[in-house]
C-alpha positions in Angstrom: 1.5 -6.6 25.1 0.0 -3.3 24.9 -1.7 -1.8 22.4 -1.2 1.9 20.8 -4.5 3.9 19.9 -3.2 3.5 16.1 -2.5 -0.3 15.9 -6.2 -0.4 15.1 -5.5 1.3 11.4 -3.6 -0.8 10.0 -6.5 -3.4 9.5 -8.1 -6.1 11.5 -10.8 -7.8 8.6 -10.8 -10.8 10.7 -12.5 -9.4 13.7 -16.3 -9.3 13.3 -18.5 -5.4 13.4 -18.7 -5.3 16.7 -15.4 -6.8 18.3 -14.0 -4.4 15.6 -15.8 -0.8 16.4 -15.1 -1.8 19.8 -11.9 -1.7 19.9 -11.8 1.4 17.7 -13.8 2.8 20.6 -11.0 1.8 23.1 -8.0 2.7 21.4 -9.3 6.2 19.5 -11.5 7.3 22.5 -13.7 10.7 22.0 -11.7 13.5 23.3 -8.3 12.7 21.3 -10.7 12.8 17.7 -9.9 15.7 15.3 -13.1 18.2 14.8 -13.7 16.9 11.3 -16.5 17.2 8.4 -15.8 13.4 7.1 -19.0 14.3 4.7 -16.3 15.3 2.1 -13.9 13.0 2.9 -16.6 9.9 2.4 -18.1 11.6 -0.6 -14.4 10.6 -2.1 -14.0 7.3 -1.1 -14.1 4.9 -4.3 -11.8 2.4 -6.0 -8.9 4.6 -7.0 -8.9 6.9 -4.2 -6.1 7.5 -2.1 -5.4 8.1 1.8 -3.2 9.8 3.8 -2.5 9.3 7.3 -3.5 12.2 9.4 -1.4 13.5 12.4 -3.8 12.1 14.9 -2.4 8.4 14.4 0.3 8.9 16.8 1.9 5.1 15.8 5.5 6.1 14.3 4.7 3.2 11.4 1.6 4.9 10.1 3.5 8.4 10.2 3.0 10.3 7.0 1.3 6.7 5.4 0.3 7.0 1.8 -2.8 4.1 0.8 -3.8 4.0 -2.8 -7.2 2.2 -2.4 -7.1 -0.6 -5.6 -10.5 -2.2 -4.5 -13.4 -0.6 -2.3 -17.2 -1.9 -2.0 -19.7 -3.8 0.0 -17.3 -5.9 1.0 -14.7 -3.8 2.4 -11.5 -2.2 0.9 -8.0 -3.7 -0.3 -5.0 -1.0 -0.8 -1.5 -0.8 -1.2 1.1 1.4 1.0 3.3 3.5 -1.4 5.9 4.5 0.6 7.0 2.0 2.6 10.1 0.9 1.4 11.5 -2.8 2.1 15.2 -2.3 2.9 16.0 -6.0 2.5 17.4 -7.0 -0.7 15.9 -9.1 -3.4 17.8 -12.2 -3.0 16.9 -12.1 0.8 13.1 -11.5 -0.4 13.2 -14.0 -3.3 16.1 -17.0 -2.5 16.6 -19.2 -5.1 14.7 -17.2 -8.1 16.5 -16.0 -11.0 17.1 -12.3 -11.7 16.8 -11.5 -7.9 20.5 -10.3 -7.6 19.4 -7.1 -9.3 19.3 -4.2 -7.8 14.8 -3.3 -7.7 12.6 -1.4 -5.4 10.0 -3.3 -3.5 7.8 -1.7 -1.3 5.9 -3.2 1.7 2.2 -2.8 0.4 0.8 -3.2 4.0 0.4 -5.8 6.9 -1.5 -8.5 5.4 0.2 -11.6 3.4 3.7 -10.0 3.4 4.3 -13.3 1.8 2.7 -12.7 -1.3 3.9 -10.1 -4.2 1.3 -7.8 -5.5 2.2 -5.7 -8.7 0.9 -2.5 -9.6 1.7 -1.8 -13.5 1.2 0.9 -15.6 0.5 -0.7 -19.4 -2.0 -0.5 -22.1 -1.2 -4.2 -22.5 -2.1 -5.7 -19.3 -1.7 -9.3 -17.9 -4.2 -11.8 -18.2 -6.6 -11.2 -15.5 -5.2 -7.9 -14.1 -7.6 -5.9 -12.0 -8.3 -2.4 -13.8 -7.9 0.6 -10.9 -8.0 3.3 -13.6 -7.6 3.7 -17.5 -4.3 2.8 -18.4 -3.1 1.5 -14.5 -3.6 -2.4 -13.6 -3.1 -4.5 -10.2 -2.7 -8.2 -10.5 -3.0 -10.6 -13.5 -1.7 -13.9 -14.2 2.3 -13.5 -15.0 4.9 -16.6 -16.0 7.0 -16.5 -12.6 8.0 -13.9 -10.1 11.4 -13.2 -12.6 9.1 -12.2 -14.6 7.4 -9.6 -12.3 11.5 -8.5 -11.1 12.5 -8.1 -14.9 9.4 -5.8 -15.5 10.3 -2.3 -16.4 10.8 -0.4 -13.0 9.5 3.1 -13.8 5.9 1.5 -14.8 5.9 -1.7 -12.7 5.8 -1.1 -8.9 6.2 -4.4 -6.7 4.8 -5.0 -3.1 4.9 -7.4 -0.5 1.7 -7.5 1.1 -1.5 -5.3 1.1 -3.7 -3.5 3.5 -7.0 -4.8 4.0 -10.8 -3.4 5.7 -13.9 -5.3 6.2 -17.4 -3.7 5.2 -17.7 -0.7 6.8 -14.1 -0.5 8.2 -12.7 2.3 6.2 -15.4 4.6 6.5 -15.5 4.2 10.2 -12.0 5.1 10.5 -12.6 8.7 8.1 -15.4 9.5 10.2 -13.1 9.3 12.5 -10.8 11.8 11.6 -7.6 9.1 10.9 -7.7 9.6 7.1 -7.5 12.3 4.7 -9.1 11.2 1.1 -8.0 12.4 -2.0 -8.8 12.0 -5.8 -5.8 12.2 -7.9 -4.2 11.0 -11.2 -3.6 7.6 -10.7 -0.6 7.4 -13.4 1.0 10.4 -12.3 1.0 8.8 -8.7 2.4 5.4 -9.4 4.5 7.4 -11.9 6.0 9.6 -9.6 5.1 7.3 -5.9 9.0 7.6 -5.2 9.4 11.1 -4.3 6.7 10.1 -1.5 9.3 7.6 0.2 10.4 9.9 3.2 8.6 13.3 3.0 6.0 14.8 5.8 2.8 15.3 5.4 3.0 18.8 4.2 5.2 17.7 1.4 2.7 14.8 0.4 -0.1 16.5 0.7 0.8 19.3 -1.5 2.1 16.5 -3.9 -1.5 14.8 -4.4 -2.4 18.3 -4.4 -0.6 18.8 -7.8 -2.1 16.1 -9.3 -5.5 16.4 -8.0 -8.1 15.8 -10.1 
């Protein structure tokens, strides 16, 4: 099987440092690296930060990929994908569980544990144990049952299966690199508003995270 120079982006936090920057060397070799300042870029980088996929990851998957970065420290980063859209429905995703005949939007949060459901809510009033990304926006927490997470309110709740993951020093190897653009915005307006990402170009995006820049 052969491997595309972007296949290393999507996240590989089971290979250790050096298997791992060497294969970033193999795949993304010198001359097909943007001419970038990533001093900026890494300034940015912080839990509640957000990436966007720059041209130079040629992988038709990653085109245009929008990463809102939940968790980022020591010991790597954890994001979700916000628009990537899973075109299966709910009672394919969720056999057997009440409510999942409904129509709802669930979006694949990234390569890792596509199993699992993460939720991304917008409350004042968040579940027990819910992991705070910004004032007023929440990942996680301890709910009833998955109907519970479907039945949640739609324009504040955002559902994913599976999340994108970096080990320690991962991410900021791949900005230096030139493969991300880093951007600090309003994280309600984003998870508000994440749907009119689902399909556009990077122009469009990036004058969308422009807007709401902050």
């Amino acid at each position: 099987m052969s491997l595309s120079r972007s296949i290393i982006f999507v996240c590989l936090p089971t290979l250790s440092d050096k298997k791992y920057f060497s294969l970033v060397n193999q795949l993304f070799p010198e001359q097909f690296r943007p001419a970038v300042d990533s001093t900026e870029q890494l300034a940015r980088l912080t839990s509640g930060s957000v990436l966007l996929a720059r041209e130079v990851l040629q992988d038709p998957n990653f085109d245009a990929t929008v990463v809102l970065i939940c968790i980022h420290g020591d010991e790597g980063s954890y994001g979700l994908v916000l628009n990537r859209i899973s075109h299966m429905p709910l009672s394919e995703i969720f056999e057997g569980i009440s409510g999942a005949n409904r129509a709802r939007e669930v979006l694949i949060g990234g390569p890792v544990q596509q199993n699992e459901l993460q939720v991304l809510e917008i409350t004042e009033n968040p579940a027990e144990g819910a992991y705070p990304i910004d004032s007023g926006v929440y990942m996680g927490g301890k709910w009833n049952d998955i109907s519970g997470m479907i039945d949640s309110n739609p324009s504040t709740t955002r559902l994913f299966l599976g999340y994108s993951g970096w080990g320690p020093g991962q991410l900021a190897s791949e900005i230096q690199l030139g493969a991300w653009a880093v951007f600090t915005v309003d994280i309600k307006q984003l998870v508000k508003n994440c749907h009119v990402l689902a399909g556009a170009d990077t122009t469009a995006i990036t004058s969308f995270l422009e807007s709401i820049s902050i």
